[in-house]
N, C-alpha and C positions, 0 to 999 in steps of 0.2 A: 531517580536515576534517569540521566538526558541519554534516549536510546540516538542512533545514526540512521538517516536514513534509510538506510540498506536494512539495519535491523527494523526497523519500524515494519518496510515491505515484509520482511519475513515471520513479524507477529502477524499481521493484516492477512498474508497467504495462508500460517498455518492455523492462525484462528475461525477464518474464514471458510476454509479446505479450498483454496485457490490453485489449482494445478497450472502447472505452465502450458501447458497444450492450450487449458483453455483461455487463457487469456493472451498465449499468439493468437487464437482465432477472435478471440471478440476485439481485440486492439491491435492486428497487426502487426506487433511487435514480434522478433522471432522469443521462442519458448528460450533459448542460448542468451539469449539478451535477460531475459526474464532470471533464468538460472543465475547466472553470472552477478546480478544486484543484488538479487538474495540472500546470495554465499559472500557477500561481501566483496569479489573480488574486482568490482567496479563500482562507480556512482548512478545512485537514480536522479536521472532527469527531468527536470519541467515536464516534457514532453511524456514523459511514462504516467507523472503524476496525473495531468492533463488525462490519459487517456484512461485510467483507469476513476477518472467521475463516472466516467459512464457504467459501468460496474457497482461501484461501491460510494457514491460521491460524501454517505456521511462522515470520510475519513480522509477525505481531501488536503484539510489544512490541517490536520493533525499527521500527515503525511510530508508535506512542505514544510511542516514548523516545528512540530514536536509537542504542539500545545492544542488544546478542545477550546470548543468554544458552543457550548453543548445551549446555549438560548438560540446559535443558529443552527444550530441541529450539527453543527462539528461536533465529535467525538472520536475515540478509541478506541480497538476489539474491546482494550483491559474493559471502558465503560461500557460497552453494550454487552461484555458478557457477565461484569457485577448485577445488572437490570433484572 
């Protein structure tokens, strides 16, 4: 099953336990911005993906694309929480 970006963000927060408070504060981004991709009711951005390397960056291109690439250390919550 090919999740949507939005859904990917909202495996990665709730597998993660990614609160929106805190990742307004470590990216800037408001917590409303954050909410809002989540819940589907808008698209995530380059710019959010971008900023959430800095966080989490094993899941970067599995964030942009939908797919691991786990020789470069890309991966998905689903694979680091099978490990």
């Amino acid at each position: 099953m090919k999740l949507t970006p939005s859904e990917r963000l909202s495996l990665l927060m709730d597998t993660e336990k990614l609160k929106t408070p805190f990742l307004e504060q470590r990216t800037g981004i408001k917590a409303d911005r954050w909410k809002n991709v989540k819940s589907g009711r808008t698209e995530l951005r380059v710019s959010e993906v971008e900023a959430l390397k800095y966080i989490c960056p094993e899941y970067c291109y599995w964030l942009a694309t939908g797919e691991e690439l786990p020789e470069a250390g890309q991966i998905s919550p689903i694979s680091k929480k099978a490990k």
